[in-house]
ROVO-799140 format. One record per atom (N, C-alpha, C): y, z, x; residue in three letters. Coordinates in pm, whole numbers, padded with zeros to 5 digits, always signed. Example, Ala and Ser with C-alpha at 12.3 -4.5 7.8 and 13.67 -1.06 7.14 Angstrom:
-00569+00780+01319ALA;-00450+00780+01230ALA;-00330+00780+01320ALA;-00225+00708+01285SER;-00106+00714+01367SER;+00003+00787+01290SER;
//
This chain:
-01235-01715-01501UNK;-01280-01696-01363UNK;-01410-01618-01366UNK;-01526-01687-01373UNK;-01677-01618-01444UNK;-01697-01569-01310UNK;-01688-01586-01164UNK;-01780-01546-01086UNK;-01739-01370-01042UNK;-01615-01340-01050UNK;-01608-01182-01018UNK;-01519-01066-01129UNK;-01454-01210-01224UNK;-01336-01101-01310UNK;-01441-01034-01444UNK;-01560-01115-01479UNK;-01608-01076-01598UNK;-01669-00907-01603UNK;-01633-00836-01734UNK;-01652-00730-01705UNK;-01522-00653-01661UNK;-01454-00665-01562UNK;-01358-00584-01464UNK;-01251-00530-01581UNK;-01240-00385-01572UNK;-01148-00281-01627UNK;-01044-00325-01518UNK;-00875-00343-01559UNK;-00795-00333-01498UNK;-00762-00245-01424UNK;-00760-00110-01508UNK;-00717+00041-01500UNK;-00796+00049-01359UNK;-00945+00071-01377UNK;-01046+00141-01322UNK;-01015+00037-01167UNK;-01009-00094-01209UNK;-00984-00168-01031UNK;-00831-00162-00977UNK;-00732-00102-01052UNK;-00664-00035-00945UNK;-00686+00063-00884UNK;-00734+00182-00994UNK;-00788+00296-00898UNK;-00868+00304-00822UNK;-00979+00183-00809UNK;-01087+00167-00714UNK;-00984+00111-00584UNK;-00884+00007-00618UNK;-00842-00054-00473UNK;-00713+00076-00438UNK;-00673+00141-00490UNK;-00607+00256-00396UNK;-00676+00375-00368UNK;-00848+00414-00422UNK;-00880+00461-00317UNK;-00955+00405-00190UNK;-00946+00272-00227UNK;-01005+00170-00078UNK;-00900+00218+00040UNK;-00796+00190-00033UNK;-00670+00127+00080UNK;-00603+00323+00151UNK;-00674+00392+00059UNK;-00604+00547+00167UNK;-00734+00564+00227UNK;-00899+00520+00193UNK;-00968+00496+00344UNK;-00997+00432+00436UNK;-00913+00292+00409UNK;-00880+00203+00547UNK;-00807+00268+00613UNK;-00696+00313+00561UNK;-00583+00344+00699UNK;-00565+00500+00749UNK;-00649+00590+00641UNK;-00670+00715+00692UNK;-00631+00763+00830UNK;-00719+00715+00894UNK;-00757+00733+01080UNK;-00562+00670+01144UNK;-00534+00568+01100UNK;-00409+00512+01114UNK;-00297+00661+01095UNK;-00281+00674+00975UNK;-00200+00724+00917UNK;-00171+00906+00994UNK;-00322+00923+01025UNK;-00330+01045+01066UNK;-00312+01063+01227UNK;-00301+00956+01317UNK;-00232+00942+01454UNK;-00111+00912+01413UNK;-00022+00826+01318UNK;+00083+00817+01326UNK;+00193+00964+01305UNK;+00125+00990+01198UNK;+00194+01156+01152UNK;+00184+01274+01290UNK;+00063+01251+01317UNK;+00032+01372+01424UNK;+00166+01336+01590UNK;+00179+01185+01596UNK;+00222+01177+01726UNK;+00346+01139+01703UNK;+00403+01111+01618UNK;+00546+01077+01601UNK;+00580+01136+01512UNK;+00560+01215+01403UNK;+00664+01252+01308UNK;+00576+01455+01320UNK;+00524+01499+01273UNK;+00490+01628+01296UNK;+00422+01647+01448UNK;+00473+01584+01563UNK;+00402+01660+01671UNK;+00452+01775+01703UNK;+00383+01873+01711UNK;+00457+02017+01743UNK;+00542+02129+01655UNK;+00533+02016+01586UNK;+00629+02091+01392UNK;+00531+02199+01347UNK;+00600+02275+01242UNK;+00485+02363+01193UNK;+00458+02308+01061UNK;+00385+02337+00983UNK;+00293+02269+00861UNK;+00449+02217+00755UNK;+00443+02059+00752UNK;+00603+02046+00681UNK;+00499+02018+00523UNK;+00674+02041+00465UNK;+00658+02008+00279UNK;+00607+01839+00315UNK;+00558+01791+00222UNK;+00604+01660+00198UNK;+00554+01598+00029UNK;+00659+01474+00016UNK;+00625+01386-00081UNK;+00574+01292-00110UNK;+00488+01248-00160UNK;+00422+01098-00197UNK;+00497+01063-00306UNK;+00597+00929-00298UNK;+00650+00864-00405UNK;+00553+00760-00450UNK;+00543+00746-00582UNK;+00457+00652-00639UNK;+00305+00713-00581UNK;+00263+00807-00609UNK;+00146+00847-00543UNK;+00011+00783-00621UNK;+00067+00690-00750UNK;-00031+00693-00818UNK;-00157+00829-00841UNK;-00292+00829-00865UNK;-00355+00949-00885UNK;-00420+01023-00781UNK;-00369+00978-00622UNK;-00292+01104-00532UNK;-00395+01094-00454UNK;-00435+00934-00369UNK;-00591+00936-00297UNK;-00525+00919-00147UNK;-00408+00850-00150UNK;-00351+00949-00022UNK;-00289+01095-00014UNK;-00267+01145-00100UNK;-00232+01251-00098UNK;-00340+01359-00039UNK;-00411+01307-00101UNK;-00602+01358-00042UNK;-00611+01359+00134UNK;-00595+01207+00127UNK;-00615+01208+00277UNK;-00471+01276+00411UNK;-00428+01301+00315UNK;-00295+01368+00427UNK;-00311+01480+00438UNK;-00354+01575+00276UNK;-00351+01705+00295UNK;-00388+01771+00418UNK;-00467+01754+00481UNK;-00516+01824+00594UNK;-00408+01834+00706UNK;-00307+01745+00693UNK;-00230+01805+00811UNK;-00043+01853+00724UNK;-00042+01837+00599UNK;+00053+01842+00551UNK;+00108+01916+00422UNK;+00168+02005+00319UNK;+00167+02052+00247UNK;+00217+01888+00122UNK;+00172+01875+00031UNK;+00251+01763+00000UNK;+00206+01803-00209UNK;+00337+01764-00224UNK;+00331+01722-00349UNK;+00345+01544-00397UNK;+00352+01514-00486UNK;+00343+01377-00582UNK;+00406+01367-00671UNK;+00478+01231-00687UNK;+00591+01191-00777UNK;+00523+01027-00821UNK;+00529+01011-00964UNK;+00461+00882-01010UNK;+00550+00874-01128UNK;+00572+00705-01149UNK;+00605+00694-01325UNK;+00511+00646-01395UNK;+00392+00573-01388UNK;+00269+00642-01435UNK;+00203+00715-01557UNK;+00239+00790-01654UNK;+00166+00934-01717UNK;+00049+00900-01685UNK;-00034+00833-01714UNK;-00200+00791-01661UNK;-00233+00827-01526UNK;-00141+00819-01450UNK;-00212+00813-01329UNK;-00167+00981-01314UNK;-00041+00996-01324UNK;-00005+01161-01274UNK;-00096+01281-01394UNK;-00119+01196-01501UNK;-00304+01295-01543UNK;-00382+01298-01486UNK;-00410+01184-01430UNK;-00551+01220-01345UNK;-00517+01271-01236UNK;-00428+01283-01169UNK;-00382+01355-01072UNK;-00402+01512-01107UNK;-00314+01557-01216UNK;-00324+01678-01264UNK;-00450+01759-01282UNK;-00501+01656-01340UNK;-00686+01629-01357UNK;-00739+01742-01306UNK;-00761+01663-01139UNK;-00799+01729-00986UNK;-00710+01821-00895UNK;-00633+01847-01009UNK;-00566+01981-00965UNK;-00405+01968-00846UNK;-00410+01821-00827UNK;-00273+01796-00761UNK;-00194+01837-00811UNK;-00094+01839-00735UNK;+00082+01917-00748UNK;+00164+01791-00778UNK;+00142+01719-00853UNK;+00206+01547-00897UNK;+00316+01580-01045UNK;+00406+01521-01034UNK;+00468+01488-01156UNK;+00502+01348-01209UNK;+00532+01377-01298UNK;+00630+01225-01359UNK;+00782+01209-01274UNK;+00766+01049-01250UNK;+00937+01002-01218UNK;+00940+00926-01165UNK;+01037+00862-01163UNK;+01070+00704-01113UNK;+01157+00735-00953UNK;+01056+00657-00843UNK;+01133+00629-00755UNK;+01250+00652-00759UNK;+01338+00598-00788UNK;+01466+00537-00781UNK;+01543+00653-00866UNK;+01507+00734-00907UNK;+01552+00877-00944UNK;+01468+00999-00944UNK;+01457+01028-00819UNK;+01352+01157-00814UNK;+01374+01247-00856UNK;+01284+01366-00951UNK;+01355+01462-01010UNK;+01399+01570-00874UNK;+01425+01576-00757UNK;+01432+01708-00678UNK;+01545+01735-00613UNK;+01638+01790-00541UNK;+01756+01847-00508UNK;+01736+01795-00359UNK;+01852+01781-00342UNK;+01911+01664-00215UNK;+01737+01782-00063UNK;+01711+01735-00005UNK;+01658+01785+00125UNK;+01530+01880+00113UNK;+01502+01840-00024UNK;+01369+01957-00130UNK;+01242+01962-00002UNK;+01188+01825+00128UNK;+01106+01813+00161UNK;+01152+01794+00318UNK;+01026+01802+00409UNK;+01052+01782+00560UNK;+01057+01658+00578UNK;+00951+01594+00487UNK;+00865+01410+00484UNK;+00856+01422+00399UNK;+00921+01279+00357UNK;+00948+01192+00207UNK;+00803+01058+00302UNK;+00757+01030+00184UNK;+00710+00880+00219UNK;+00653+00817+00095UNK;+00579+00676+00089UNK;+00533+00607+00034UNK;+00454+00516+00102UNK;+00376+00452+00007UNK;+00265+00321+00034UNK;+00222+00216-00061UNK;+00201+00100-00041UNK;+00224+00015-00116UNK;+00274+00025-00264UNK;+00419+00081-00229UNK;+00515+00080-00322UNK;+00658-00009-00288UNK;+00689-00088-00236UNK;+00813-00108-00197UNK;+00807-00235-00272UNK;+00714-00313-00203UNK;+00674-00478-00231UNK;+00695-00451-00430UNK;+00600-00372-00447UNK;+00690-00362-00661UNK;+00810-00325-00711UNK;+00911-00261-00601UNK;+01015-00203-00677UNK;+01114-00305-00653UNK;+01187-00307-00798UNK;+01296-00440-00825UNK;+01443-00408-00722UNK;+01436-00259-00704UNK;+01549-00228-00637UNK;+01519-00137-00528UNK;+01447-00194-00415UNK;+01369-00093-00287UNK;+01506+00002-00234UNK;+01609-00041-00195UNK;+01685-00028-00166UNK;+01766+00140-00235UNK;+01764+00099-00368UNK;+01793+00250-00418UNK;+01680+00324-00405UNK;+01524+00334-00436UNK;+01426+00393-00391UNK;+01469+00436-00256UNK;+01467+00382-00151UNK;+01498+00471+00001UNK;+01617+00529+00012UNK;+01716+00484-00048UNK;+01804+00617-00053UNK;+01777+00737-00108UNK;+01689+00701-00223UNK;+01697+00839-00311UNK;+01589+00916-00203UNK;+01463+00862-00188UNK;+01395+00914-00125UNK;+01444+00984+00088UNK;+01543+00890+00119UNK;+01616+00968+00224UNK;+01745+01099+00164UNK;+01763+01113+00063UNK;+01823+01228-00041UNK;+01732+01317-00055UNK;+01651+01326-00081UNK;+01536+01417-00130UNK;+01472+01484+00006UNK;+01507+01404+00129UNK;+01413+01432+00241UNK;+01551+01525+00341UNK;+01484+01602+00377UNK;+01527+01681+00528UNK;+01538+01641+00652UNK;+01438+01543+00675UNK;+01389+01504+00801UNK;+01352+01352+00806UNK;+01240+01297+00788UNK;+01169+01179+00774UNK;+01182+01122+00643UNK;+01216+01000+00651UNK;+01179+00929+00548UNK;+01061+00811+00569UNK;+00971+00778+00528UNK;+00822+00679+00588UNK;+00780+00571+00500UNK;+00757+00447+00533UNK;+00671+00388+00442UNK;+00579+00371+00554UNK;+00441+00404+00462UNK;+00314+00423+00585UNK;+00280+00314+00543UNK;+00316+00198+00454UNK;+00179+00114+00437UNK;+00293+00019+00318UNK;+00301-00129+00372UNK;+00380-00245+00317UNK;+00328-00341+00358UNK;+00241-00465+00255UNK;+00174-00582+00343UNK;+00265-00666+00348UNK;+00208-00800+00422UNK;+00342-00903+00433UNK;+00235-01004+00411UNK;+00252-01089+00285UNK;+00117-01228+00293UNK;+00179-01324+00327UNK;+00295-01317+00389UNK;+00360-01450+00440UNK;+00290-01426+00543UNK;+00256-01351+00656UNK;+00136-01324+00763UNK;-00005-01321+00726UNK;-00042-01391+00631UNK;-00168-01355+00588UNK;-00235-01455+00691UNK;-00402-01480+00757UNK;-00448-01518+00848UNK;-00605-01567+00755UNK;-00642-01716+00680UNK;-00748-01703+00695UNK;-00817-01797+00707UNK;-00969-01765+00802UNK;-01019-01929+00841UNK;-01145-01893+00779UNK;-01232-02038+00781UNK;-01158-02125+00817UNK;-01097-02197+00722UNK;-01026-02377+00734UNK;-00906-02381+00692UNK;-00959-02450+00563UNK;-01068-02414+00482UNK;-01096-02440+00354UNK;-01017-02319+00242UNK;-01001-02223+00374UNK;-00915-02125+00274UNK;-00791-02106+00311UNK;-00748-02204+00371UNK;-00582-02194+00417UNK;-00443-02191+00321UNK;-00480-02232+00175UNK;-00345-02204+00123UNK;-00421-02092+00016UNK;-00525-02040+00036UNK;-00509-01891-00021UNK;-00447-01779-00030UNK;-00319-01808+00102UNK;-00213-01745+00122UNK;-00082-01766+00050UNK;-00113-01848-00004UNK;+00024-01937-00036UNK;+00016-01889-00197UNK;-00138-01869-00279UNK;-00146-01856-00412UNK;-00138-01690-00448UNK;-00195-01624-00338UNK;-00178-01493-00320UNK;-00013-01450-00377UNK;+00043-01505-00276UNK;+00199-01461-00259UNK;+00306-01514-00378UNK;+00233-01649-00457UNK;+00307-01675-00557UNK;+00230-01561-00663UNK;+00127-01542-00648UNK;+00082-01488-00771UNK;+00193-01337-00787UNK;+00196-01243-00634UNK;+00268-01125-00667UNK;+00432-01127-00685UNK;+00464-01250-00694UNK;+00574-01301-00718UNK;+00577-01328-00890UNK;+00507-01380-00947UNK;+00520-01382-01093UNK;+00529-01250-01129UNK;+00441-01137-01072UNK;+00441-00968-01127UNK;+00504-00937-01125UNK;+00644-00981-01006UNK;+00755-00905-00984UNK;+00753-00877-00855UNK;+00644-00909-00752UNK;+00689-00827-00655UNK;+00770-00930-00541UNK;+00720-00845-00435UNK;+00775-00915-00278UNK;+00652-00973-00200UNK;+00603-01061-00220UNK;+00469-01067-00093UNK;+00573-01069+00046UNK;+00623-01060+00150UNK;+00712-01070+00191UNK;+00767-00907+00258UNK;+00745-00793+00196UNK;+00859-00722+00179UNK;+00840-00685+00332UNK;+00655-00668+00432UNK;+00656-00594+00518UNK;+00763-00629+00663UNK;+00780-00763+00651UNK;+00878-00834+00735UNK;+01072-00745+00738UNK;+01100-00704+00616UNK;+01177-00714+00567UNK;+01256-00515+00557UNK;+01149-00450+00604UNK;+01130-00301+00652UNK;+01261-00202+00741UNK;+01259-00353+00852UNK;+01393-00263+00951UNK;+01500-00282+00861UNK;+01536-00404+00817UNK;+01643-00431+00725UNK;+01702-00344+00636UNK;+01584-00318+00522UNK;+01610-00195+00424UNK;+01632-00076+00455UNK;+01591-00009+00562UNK;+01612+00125+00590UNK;+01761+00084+00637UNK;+01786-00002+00746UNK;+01947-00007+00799UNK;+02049-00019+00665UNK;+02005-00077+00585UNK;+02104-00055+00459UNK;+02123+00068+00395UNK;+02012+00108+00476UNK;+02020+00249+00370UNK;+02070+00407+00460UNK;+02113+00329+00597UNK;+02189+00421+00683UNK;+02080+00492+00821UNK;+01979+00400+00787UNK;+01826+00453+00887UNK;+01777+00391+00999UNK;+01776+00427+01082UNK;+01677+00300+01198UNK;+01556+00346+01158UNK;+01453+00274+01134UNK;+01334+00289+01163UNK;+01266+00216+01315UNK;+01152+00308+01323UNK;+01055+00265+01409UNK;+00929+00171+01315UNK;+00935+00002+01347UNK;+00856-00041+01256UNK;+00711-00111+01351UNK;+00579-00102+01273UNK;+00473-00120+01378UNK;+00360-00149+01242UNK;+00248-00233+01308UNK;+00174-00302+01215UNK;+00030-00196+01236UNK;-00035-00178+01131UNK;-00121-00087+01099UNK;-00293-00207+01203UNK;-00350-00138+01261UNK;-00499-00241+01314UNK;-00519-00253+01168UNK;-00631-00388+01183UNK;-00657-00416+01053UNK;-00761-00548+01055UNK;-00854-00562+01181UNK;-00933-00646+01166UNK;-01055-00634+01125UNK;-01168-00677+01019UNK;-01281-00632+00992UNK;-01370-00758+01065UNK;-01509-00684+01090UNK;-01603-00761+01128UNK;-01695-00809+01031UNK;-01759-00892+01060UNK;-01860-00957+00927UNK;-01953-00862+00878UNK;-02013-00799+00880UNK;-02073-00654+00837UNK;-01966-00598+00734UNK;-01817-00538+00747UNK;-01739-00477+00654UNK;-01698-00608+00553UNK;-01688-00725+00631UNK;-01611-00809+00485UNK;-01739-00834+00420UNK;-01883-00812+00479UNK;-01993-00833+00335UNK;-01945-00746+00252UNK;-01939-00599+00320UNK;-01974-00487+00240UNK;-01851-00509+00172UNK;-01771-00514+00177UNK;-01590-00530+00096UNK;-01580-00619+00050UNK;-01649-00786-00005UNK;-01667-00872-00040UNK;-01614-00868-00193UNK;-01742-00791-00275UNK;-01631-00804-00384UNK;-01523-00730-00457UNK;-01507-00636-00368UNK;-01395-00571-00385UNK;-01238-00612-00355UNK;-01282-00715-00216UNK;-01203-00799-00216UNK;-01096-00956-00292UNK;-01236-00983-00361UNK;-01184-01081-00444UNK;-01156-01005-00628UNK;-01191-00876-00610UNK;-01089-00874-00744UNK;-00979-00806-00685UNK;-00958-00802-00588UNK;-00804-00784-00554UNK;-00752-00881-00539UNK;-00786-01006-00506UNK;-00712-01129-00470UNK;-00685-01185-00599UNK;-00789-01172-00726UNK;-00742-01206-00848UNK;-00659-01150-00917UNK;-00633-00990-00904UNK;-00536-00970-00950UNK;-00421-01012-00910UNK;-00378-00982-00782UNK;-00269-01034-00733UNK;-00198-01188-00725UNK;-00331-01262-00726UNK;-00295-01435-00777UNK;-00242-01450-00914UNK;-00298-01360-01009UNK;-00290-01387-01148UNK;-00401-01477-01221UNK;-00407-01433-01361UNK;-00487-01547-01480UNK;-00457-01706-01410UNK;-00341-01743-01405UNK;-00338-01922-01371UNK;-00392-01958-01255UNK;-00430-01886-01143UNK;-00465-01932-01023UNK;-00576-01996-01053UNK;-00636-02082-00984UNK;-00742-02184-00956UNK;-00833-02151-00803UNK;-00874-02016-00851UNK;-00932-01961-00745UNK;-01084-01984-00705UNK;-01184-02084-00793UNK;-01355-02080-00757UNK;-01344-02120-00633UNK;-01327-02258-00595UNK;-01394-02340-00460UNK;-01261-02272-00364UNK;-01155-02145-00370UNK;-01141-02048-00260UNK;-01293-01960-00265UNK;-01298-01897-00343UNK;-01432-01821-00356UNK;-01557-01849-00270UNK;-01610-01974-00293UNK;-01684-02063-00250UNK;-01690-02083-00103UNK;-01573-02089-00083UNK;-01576-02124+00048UNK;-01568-01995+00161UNK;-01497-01898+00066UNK;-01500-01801+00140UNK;-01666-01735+00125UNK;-01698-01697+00056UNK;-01897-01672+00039UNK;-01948-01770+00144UNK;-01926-01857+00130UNK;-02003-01969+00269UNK;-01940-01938+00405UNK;-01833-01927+00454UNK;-01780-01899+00536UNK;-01880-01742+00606UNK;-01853-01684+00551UNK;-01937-01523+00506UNK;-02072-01541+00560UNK;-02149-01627+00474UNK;-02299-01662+00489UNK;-02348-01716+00647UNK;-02196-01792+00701UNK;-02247-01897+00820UNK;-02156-01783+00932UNK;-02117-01663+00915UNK;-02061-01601+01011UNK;-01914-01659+01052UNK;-01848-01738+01029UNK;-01724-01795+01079UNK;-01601-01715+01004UNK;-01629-01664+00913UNK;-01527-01624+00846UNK;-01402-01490+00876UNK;-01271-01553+00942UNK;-01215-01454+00956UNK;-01083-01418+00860UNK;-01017-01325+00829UNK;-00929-01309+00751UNK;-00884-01179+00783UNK;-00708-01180+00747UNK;-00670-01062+00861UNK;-00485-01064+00795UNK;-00451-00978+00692UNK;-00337-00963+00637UNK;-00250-00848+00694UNK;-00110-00884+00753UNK;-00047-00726+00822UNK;+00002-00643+00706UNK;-00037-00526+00724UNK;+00002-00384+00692UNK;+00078-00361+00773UNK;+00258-00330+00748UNK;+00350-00267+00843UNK;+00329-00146+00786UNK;+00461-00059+00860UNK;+00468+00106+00838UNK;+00622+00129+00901UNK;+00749+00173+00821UNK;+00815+00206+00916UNK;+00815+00336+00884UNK;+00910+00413+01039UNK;+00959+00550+01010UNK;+01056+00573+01055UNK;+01165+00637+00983UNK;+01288+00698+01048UNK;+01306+00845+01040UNK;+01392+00926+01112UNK;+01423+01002+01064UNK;+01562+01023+01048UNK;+01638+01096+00951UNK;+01757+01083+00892UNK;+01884+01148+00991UNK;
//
């Protein structure tokens, strides 16, 4: 795939697309916390599960005390790095004592874990109060025109399906928490860009779409069409980000 993968560090373009994705939804994340889960509270603990090397953790600090939990060692070094409060550990067995935090949460972590289900328990165990996923896409909702790129959705979602994951999972949100003894409140993150941001996000965008398609995809004349699309102004594209929240 010569036109965007050549060159590309794996390592380095995940860490580039999770600190994309904690300054898209920043502004999001920080009305949701302020008006539904800490309004009026005084400064709570909280956790980032799977924090990777802690670029939401960054963007929360300001209204939250929070530590970080990753299985990772790479990523919870560089965390350590910059001086975060991060450790080693697997979701699905957190090292901390039943109610350690006020707010437990996570972000695009659910859609990878083989067993989401024990993850939100453990993580409603660990929590006092809230348990959150701020951020779960769904590419079965994926949106893109025009319709030269219409089953780009379809290769997307098989591709994170060979990795293991869920393209799927954000649909699937109220469900898991009710299994896990929770109502959540579930609601889709804004998320439309104008032709100005998808230039500027252009190719940042398509090595995210390659990773997530995988090596076998047959991705140029998507490429193609999406760059032309781009060039002639028509081009829209528009994937949901859910978020639920409960509290316990």
């Amino acid at each position: 795939m010569r036109f965007y993968m050549q060159g590309m560090d794996v390592r380095s373009g995940l860490e580039r697309q999770l600190r994309r994705q904690s300054l898209w939804l920043k502004e999001s994340w920080h009305y949701l916390l302020r008006t539904k889960v800490l309004a009026g509270a005084p400064r709570s603990r909280a956790l980032d599960v799977g924090c990777g090397p802690g670029y939401v953790l960054d963007a929360l600090s300001p209204i939250m005390d929070i530590a970080g939990v990753d299985i990772d060692p790479d990523m919870v070094a560089m965390g350590k790095a910059r001086g975060l409060a991060i450790c080693e550990g697997a979701a699905e067995r957190l090292p901390f004592d039943n109610a350690s935090f006020d707010v437990v949460y996570c972000s695009y972590l659910v859609l990878w874990l083989k067993d989401p289900e024990r993850a939100l328990k453990e993580m409603k165990r660990v929590s006092g109060g809230w348990v959150l996923c701020l951020a779960e896409p769904d590419y079965g909702g994926r949106l893109d025109h025009p319709g030269t790129l219409g089953d780009l959705r379809d290769i997307i979602a098989a591709g994170i399906r060979r990795q293991g994951g869920d393209p799927f999972i954000g649909r699937k949100l109220r469900h898991l928490f009710r299994r896990c003894g929770m109502e959540a409140e579930i609601g889709v993150h804004p998320g439309v860009w104008n032709i100005a941001r998808l230039t500027q996000e252009f190719d940042d965008e398509w090595r995210l779409v390659a990773e997530l398609s995988g090596p076998e995809a047959e991705l140029q004349k998507f490429y193609d069409a999406w760059k032309a699309a781009l060039a002639d102004g028509s081009l829209f594209q528009y994937n949901p980000v859910f978020y639920a929240l409960a509290r316990k």
